[in-house]
N, C-alpha and C positions, 0 to 999 in steps of 0.2 A: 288774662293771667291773674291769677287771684295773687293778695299779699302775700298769703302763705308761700306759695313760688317765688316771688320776688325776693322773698327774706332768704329762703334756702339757696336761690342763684347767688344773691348777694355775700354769703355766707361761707358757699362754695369758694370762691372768687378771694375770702380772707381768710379762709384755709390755706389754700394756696399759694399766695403771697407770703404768709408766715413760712412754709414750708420754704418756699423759695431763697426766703430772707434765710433759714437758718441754715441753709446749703450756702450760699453765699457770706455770712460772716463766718461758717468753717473754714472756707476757703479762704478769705483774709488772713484770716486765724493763722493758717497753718503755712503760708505764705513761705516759711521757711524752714520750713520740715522738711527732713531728708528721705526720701521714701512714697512723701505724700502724693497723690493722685488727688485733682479737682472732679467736683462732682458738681449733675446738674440734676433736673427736677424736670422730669417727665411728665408733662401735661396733655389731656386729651381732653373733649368738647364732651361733658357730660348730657345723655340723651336718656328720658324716659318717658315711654309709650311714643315715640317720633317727634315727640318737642326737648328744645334746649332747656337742661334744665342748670345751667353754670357748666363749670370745668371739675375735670377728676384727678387726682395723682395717683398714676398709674406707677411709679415709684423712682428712688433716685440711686442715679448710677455713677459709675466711677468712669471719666474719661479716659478712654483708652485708646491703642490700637495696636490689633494684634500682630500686625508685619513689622511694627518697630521694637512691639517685646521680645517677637524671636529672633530679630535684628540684634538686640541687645545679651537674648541670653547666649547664642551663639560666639558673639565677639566677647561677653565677657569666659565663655569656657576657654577660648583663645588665648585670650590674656593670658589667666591663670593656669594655660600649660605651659605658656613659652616662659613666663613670671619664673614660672616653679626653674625651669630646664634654663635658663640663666645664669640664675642666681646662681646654682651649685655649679656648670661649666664655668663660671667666671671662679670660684672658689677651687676648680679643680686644677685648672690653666696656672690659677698662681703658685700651687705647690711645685712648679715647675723652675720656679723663679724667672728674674727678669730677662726678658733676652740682650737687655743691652749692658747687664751688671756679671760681675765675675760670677758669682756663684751661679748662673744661669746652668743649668742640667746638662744639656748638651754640650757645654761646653768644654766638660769636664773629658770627654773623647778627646778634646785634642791636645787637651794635658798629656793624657798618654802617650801618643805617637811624638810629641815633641819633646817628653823626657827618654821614650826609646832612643831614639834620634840623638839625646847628648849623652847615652850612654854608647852607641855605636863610636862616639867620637875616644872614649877612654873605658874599653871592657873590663879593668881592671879592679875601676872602682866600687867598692861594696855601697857606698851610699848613693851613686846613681843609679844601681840596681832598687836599690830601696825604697825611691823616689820614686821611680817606675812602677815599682808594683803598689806605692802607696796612691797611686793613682788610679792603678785598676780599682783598689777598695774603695776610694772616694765614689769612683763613681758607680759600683757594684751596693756599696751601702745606702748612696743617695736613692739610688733606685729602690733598694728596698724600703727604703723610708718613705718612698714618693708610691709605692705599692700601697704600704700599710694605712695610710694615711688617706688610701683613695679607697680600701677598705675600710677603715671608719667613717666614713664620707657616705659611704652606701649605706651604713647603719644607721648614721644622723636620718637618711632617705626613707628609711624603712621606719624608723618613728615618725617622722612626718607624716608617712603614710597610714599610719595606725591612726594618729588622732585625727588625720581627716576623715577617716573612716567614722571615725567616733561622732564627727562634728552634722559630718552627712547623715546619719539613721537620726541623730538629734532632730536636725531641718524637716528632716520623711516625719517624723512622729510629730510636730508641731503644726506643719501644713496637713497632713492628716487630720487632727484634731480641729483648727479652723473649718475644714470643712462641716464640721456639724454643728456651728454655731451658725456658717453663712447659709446654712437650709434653714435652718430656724430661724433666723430671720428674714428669709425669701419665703416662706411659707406663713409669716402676717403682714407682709408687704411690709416690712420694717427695717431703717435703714445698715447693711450691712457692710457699706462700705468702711469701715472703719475695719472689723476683721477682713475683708478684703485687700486693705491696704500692707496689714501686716502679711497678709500671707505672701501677697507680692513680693516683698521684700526677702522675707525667707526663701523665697525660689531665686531671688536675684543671687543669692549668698551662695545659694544648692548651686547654681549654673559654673562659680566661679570652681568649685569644685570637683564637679562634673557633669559631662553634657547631656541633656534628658528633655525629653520630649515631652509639651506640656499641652492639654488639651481641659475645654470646660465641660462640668459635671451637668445634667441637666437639674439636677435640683440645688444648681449652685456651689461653689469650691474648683476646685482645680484635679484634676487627675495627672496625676506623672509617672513617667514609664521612660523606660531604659533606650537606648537603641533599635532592639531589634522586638520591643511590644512590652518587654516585663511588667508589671504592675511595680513601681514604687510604696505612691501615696495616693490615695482616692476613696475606696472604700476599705483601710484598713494600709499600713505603714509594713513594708518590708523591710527586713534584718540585713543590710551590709556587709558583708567581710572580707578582708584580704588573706589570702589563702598562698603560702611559698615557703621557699627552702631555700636552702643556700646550693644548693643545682639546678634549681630549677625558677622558670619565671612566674615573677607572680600574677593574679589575676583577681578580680572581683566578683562573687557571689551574693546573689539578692534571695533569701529565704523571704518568701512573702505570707502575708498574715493566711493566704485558704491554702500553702501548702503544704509537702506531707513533712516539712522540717529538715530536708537536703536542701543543702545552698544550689542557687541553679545559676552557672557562670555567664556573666552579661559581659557587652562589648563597650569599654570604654575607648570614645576617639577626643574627647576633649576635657579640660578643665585641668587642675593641678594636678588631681592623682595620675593622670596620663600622662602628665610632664614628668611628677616623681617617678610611676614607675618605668617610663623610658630613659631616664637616669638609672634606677637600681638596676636594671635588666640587661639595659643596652649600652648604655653611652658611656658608663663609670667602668663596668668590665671591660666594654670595646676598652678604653685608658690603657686598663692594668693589661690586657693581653698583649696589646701594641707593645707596650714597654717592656713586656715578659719577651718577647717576639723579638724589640731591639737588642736589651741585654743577651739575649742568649745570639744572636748573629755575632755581637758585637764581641766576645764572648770567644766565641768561635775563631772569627778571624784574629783572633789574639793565641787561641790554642794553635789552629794552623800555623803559623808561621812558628811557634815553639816548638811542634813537634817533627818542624824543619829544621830544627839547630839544635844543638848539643852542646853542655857543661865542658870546659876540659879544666881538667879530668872529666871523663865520661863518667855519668851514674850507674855505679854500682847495678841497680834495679832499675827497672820502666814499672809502674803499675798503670795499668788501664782501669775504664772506667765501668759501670755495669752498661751493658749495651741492651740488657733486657731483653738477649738470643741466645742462643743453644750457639754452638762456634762452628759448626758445617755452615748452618744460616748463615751465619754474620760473613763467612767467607765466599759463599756464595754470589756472586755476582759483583767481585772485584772487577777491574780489567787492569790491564798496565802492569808497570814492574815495580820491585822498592827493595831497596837492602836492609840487612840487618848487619849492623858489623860488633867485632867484641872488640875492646881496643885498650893496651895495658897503660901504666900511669902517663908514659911519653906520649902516650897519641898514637902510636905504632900498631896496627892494623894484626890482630892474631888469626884471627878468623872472621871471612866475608861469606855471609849466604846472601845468595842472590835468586829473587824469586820474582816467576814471571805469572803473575794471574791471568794473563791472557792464554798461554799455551799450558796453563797447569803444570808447571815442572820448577825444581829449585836447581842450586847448583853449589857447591863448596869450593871457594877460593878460586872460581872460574874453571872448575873442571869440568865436566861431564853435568849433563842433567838429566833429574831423576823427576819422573812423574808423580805429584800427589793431586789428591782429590780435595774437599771439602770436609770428606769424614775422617780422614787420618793426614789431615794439615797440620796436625798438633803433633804427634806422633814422628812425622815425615822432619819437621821442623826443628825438634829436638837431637833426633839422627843427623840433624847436618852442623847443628850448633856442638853437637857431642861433647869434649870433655869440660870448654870453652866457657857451658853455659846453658841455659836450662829455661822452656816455656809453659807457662801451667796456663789453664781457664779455668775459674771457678766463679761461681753466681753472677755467670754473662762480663765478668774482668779477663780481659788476659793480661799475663803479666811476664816481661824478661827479665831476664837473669845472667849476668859474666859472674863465671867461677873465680875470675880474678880481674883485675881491669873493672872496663864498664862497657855498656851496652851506647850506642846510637844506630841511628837510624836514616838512611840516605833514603826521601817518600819515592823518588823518580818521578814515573807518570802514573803510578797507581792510582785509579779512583774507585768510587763506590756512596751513591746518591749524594755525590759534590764535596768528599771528605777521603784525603791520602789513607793510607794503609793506616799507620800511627797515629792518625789523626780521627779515622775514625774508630777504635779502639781508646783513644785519648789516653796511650802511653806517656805523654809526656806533658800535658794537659797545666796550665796554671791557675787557669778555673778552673773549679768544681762545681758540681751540683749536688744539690741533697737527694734529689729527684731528677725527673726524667723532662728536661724543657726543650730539646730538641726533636721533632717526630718526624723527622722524615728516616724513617728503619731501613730505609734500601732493600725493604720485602719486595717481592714481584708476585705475579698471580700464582705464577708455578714454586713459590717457596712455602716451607711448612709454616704452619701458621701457631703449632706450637701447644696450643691450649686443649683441655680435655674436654671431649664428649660430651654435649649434656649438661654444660654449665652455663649460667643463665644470665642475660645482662638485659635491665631493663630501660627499655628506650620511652619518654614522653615526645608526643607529637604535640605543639602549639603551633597558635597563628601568630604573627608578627607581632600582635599585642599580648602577646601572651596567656591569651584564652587557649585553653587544652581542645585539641582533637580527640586524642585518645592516647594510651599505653600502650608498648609490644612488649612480650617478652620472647626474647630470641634467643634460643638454646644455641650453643655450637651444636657446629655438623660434623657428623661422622668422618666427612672428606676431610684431610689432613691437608689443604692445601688453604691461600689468602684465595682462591677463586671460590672457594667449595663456601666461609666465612662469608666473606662478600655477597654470595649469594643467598643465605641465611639470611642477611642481613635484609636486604633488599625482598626478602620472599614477600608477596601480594597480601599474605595469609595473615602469617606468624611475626612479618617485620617490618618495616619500613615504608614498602615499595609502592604500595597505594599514594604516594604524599612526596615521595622523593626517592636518591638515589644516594647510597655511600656507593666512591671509586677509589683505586688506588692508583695516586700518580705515579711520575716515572722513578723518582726519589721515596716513594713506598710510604708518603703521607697520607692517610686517610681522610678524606673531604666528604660530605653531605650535601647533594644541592637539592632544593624544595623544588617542588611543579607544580603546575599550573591544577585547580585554582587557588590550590590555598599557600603555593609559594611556605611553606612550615618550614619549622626550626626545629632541633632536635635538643634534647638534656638527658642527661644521664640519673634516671631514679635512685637504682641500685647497679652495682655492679660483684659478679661472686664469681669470674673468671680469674685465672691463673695463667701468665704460661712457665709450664712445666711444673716445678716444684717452686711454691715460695717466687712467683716470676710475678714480674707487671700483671695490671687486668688490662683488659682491649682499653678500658677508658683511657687509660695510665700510659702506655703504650704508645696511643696515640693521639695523646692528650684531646678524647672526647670529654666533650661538657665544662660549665664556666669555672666549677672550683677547678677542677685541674690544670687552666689553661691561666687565670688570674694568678696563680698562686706561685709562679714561674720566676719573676722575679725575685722575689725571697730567696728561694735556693740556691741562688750563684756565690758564691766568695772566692778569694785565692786562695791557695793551698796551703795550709799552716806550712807546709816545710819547707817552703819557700822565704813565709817572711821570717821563720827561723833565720835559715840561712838563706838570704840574696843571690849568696855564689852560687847556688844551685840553679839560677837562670841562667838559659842557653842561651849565649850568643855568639857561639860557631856555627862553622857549618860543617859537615862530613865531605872530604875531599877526598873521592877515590880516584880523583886522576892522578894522584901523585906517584913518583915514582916507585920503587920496591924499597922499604928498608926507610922513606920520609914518614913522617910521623900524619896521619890525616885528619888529623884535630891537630889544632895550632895554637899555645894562648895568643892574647891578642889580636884575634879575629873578631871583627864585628859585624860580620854579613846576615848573622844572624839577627841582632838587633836593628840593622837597619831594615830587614824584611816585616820584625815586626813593627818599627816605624813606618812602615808602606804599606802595612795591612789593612788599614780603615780606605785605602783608596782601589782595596782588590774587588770587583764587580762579585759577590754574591747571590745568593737564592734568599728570598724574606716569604715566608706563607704570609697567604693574608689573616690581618689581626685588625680590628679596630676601624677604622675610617679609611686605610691605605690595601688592598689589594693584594695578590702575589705579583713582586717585581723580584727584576734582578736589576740589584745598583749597588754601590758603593755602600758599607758601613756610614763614612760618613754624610753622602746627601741622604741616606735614608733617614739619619739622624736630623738634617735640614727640615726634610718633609713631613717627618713625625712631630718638631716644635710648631712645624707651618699648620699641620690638619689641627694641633689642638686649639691654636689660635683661630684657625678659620669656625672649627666647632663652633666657640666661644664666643666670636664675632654675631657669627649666624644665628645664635641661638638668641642673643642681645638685638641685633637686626629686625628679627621675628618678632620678638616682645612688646619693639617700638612700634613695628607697623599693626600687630593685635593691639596695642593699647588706644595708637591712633584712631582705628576703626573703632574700637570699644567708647572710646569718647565722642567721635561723631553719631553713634548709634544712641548714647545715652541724651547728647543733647537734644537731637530730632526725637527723640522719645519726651525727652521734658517739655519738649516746646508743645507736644499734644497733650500730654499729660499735668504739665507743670501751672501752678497759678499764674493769670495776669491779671495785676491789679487795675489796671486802667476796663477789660473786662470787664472785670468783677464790681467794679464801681457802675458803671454802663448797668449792669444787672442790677446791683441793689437798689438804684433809681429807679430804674425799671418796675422794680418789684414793690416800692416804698410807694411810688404811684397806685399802680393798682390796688392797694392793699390802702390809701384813701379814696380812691372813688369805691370801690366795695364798702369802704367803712359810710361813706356819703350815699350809695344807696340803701344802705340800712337805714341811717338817719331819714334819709327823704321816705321810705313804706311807713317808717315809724309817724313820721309828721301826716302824712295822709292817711293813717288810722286815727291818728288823734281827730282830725279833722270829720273822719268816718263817727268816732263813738262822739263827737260834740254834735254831729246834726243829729243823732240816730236821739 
C-alpha cells in the first residue's frame, strides 16, 4: 500500500470521526428539546478496486421507529377526541346544576306536584294557585334557558371547529413544504434531519387534530392521506373544509392540489374535530331533544290531568290547541267515551252530550242516540249542544262554547294515541306551545295524510359520522293516504329506501331506522310541503330533522290567562253521578288538584331522544334517568380521556426511550468517536514521519 493510500484511509477514518463527533454533540445539545429525535452516523467499509481503502458515510439518520410513531399518532388522535368531547360534556352537564343543591333542574318537577298537592289541601286560595303555576314557569323557563345555552354551546363547537380547520391545512402546507427541503438534502447526501425533526412534530400536532395515515416519500418527506387513501400533504398540500347547516350534519372536505376544485368528503374517526363534531352533531342536540322530549311529557301529563278538571264556575270558552289535522282526521280513531256538559253559575248541569267513539253515536241528556261520523262530528255536535252552546274548528283548534254558564268536560275512557278527547285537542291545556313538540298525531296508515300532490321535501342520507351518502327528493304521492306517503318515502328510486325505512307507530309517530351497511341517518334539507292550507310540513308535523326536534323546548310556557288569573285553574272535577237538580261542579273540590299532584307518577309514552330510548315510565323517574344519562355521558366521556391520555403517555414515553437522547450513550460514543479520530489523526502523523524518513534517504 502506497502512502498515498494510507494518507487517504487515514483521512477517511477523521472524516468520520468528525462527522460522528458533530452527530453526537447535536445530541448533547439538544438533550432537552421537546420534539428532538437522536441521530447516528451511518458508516460503511470504504472498498476500491477490491481493497480497503478506509470507511464511508453513507449518511445520518434520525432514530426512529415506526410501530411506536403510529402508536403514538393514533393514541394522540384519541386524546384529542375524547379531550375535545369532555370538556364540553362536563360544561354541558353543569348547566344542569348540582344534583345535590336546590336549584338542581329536575328538581324543580317536584316543586310542582308538591305545591299541587297544598293547593288540593285549600282550592280556594288564589296564591296557591299561583305558586303552582309559578312553578310550572320555573321550570318551563329553566329549560328553556338550559336549551338556549346548549344552543350556544354548539356554536362555541362550531368555531372550534373552524379554527381547527384553519390550524390543520396550516400543518398540510408546512409538512408539504419540508418535504422539498428533506429531498434536497437527501439528494447531496446532507444532513436533513433537522427538517425532519420539525416535520415530525407538525404531524405530531396534525394527529391530535385529526387521524391520518402517514407513510415515506421515496425521495424523502412524509406523505399523509386521509382514511380511506385521500392525498393530504406529499406532493402538494390539500384545502380542508367544514361544510354544515343548521339541519344537517357537518362533514370534512379535502380539495387536493391535482384536483378539479370540488371538496371530496373524507372520513374523520379520530382527533378533536371528531370529538367537536360528535358534540355539534350528536351529543349537544341528543341534550336538547331529550329535554325537548322531557318538557313536552312533562308538560303533557300536567295538561292531562287539567283537562280532567274544571274551574267552578265553569269557563265560559275551552280553546284548543292547533293539532295540525283537518277534524274528521283528528276524530278518527278515538275509541271510548267522554262528555261534554254546559253548566250555569251554581254548577247545575243544563245540558249533557254524551259521546261514544267507539259505536259512533252521541246522545242529549241521556236520550236516544244518534249516529255521527268523522265528517259531520262538528255539525252532529253542535245539534246536540243546540241553544246551550256552540263548536267551531278552525286552523286544526277546536274550540267550545256555553251560551250562558260554562263548558266542562267529563274525558271518560276516551282515548286516541294515549291522549283523552280534551286532552288531546288541549281544550283546557296550561301549557302552551308556540309550535308543534309532541308527534305522536294518532295518524294510522289508512288516515288521509293531508298534504298536496307534488310537493317536495328533501331528504339528506349520512353515515354516523356525518359523511353524506346522497339527497332524495320525495314528491308526495297522488294516494291520499299515510300508507300511499310512507311509501314515497321509502321508494328504492326517488326516496329513502335503499339506506333505511320511515314507519308509522301505533300512536302515529313517524320513526326512520338505517340498514345494514351503512345503518344512515336522515336530515331534513328543504322542506316545501303543506298540510292543507297554511298546515305544518311533513318535517313540522312530525318533528323530522335536529332544528325542529332541538328547538322544542323553547316553545312550552303557561298560558298568559292563567297567570292573569290563578282562579281560572281547574281544581274540580265534573260529577255526573249526582243526583237531578245537585250542582256537578262544587267549589271546594280539590280532586282535581290532587290528580294533577299525582300526575308526574302516571306511567306515560317518552319517544326516544337523546341517550334514553322509547319507554314507558313515570314523568318523574324519567326525569331520574334523564339527570342519570347526562351524568353517565359526562362521566364516560372523562373516563375515555383518561384511559386515551394514559395510553397516549405510555406510547410517547416508549417512543422517547427510542427516539429520545441518552446521555450516558452519548458519552460512550463521543469516546468512542474522540478515540478514533486520534489514532486516524496518529496515522497521519506516523505516513508523514516515514515520508520524511523516505525524502532524507532519497
Amino acid at each position: 500500500m502506497s502512502l498515498t493510500a494510507v494518507l487517504k484511509t487515514a483521512n477517511s477514518g477523521l472524516v468520520a470521526s468528525q462527522v460522528g463527533l458533530r452527530a453526537v454533540s447535536d445530541n448533547i445539545a439538544n438533550v432537552n428539546t421537546s420534539g428532538y429525535v437522536r441521530k447516528i452516523v451511518n458508516q460503511q467499509q470504504l472498498v476500491v478496486a477490491g481493497q480497503g481503502m478506509g470507511v464511508d458515510i453513507s449518511g445520518v439518520k434520525r432514530v426512529t421507529d415506526q410501530y411506536l410513531q403510529l402508536a403514538t399518532l393514533t393514541s394522540a388522535s384519541e386524546s384529542g377526541r375524547w379531550d375535545a368531547v369532555a370538556q364540553y360534556m362536563d360544561n354541558a352537564q353543569s348547566l344542569f346544576g348540582d344534583p345535590s343543591g336546590d336549584a338542581f333542574f329536575f328538581g324543580r318537577l317536584d316543586d310542582i306536584w308538591s305545591a299541587f298537592a297544598a293547593t288540593a289541601n285549600d282550592p280556594s286560595s288564589g296564591l296557591l294557585r299561583s305558586q303552582a303555576l309559578s312553578s310550572i314557569e320555573d321550570l318551563l323557563n329553566e329549560g328553556g334557558r338550559i336549551n338556549t345555552a346548549l344552543g350556544d354551546l354548539g356554536r362555541t363547537v362550531d368555531t372550534q371547529i373552524s379554527a381547527n380547520i384553519d390550524r390543520a391545512n396550516d400543518l398540510l402546507d408546512q409538512i408539504n413544504k419540508l418535504n422539498a427541503d428533506i429531498s434536497r438534502a437527501r439528494m447531496v447526501s446532507a444532513d436533513a434531519s433537522g427538517s425532519e425533526n420539525i416535520q415530525s412534530q407538525l404531524v405530531d400536532e396534525l394527529a391530535t387534530l385529526i387521524n391520518v395515515q402517514v407513510s415515506s416519500r421515496s425521495t424523502g418527506g412524509l406523505m399523509i392521506r386521509s382514511t380511506e387513501g385521500v392525498m393530504l400533504a406529499g406532493d402538494g398540500a390539500a384545502v380542508l373544509a367544514y361544510s354544515r347547516t343548521d339541519s344537517t350534519k357537518g362533514f370534512i372536505t379535502a380539495t387536493t392540489s391535482a384536483g378539479s376544485g370540488e371538496g371530496k368528503p373524507i372520513t374523520i374517526t379520530g382527533g378533536a374535530l371528531r370529538g367537536l363534531m360528535d358534540l355539534r352533531d350528536d351529543k349537544l342536540p341528543g341534550i336538547s331533544d331529550q329535554l325537548g322530549e322531557f318538557l313536552t311529557r312533562a308538560s303533557d301529563a300536567i295538561n292531562a290531568a287539567h283537562n280532567a278538571a274544571s274551574t267552578v264556575p265553569a269557563q265560559a270558552t275551552l280553546n284548543g290547541r292547533n293539532t295540525g289535522l283537518d277534524l274528521p282526521t283528528a276524530i278518527s280513531g278515538f275509541t271510548g267515551a267522554s262528555t261534554v256538559a254546559i253548566v250555569d253559575a251554581a254548577g247545575q248541569l243544563t245540558r249533557r252530550v254524551d259521546i261514544d267513539f267507539t259505536a259512533g253515536t252521541m246522545s242529549v241528556d241521556g236520550g236516544p242516540a244518534a249516529a255521527f261520523t268523522p265528517a259531520n262530528f262538528l255539525a252532529n255536535l253542535n245539534t246536540a249542544l243546540g241553544a246551550t252552546g256552540s263548536a267551531t274548528f278552525t286552523n286544526g283548534a277546536l274550540s267550545l262554547t256555553a251560551a250562558a254558564g260554562g263548558v266542562a268536560i267529563d274525558e271518560g275512557t276516551s282515548k286516541k294515541a294515549g291522549r283523552a278527547f280534551s286532552h288531546f285537542f288541549g281544550l283546557n291545556d296550561i301549557v302552551r306551545s308556540s309550535g308543534f313538540t309532541n308527534y305522536d298525531t294518532g295518524l294510522s296508515g289508512a288516515s288521509a295524510h293531508g298534504f298536496t300532490a307534488g310537493q317536495q321535501l328533501t331528504i339528506r342520507l349520512a353515515q354516523a359520522d356525518g359523511k353524506p351518502i346522497r339527497d332524495v327528493i320525495v314528491s308526495v304521492p297522488a294516494g291520499a293516504t299515510m300508507n300511499d306517503l310512507v311509501a314515497a318515502l321509502n321508494h328504492n328510486a326517488t326516496g329513502v329506501g335503499l339506506y333505511g325505512q320511515y314507519a308509522l307507530d301505533s300512536a302515529g309517530a313517524l320513526k326512520f331506522t338505517g340498514s345494514d351497511p351503512y345503518y344512515a341517518n336522515t336530515s331534513i334539507v328543504q322542506d316545501n310541503t303543506a298540510r292543507g292550507a297554511g298546515g305544518p310540513s311533513i318535517s313540522t308535523l312530525f318533528g323530522l330533522g335536529t332544528v325542529e326536534r332541538t328547538g322544542r323546548a323553547n316553545r312550552l310556557s303557561v298560558d298568559a290567562a292563567f297567570i292573569t288569573d290563578p282562579m281560572k285553574v281547574g281544581l274540580a272535577k265534573l260529577d255526573l253521578s249526582v243526583p237531578v237538580g245537585q250542582p256537578v261542579l262544587s267549589p271546594g273540590d280539590g280532586r282535581g288538584a290532587l290528580a294533577l299532584a299525582a300526575a308526574g307518577d302516571l306511567v306515560t309514552r317518552f319517544g326516544a331522544a337523546g341517550a334514553l330510548g322509547a319507554v314507558n315510565m313515570t314523568v318523574s323517574r324519567y326525569a331520574a334517568e334523564f339527570g342519570g344519562s347526562i351524568g353517565r355521558e359526562s362521566a364516560a366521556a372523562d373516563t375515555r380521556r383518561s384511559s386515551a391520555q394514559a395510553v397516549k403517555t405510555e406510547a410517547v414515553n416508549r417512543r422517547q426511550s427510542v427516539e429520545g437522547v441518552n446521555l450516558d450513550e452519548e458519552l460512550v460514543r463521543l469516546t468512542t468517536y474522540q478515540q478514533a479520530f486520534n489514532a486516524s489523526a496518529r496515522m497521519i502523523q506516523a505516513a508523514n514521519d516515514l515520508f520524511d524518513v523516505l525524502v532524507n534517504i532519497v
